[in-house]
N, C-alpha and C positions, 0 to 999 in steps of 0.2 A: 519539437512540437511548439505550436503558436502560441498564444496567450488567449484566445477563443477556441483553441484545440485543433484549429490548422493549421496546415505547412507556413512556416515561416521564412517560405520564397519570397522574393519582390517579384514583380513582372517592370522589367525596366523600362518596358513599353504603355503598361497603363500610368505610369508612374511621373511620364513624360510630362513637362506643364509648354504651355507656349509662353516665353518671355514677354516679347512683344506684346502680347494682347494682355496678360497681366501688367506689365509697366505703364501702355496705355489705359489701361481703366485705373491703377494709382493716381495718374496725372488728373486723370478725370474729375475723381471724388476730391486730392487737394484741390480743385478750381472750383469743384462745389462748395466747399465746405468755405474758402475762404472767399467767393461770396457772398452767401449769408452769411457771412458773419458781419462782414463789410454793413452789407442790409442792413441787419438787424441792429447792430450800434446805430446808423445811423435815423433808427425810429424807434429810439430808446429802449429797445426790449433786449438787450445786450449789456447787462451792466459791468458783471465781472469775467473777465479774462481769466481762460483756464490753461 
């Protein structure tokens, strides 16, 4: 029994992720992110490094 009180099958198929398009969208947000940051230091609203 589950832990919600269902079968504690997987389905290996909804389980499935696409690499690809998850590594693509990591790459994405680090480019965003280390833009504004860039930005932001450089119009002083960036003071401390985290």
């Amino acid at each position: 029994m589950g832990v919600f009180g269902g079968d504690a099958k997987a389905d290996p198929a909804a389980a499935a992720v696409d690499l690809k398009t998850l590594h693509a969208r990591i790459v994405a947000l680090a480019l965003e992110n280390d833009f504004l940051e860039g930005a932001l230091s450089k119009a002083g609203m960036l003071s401390v490094k985290q």
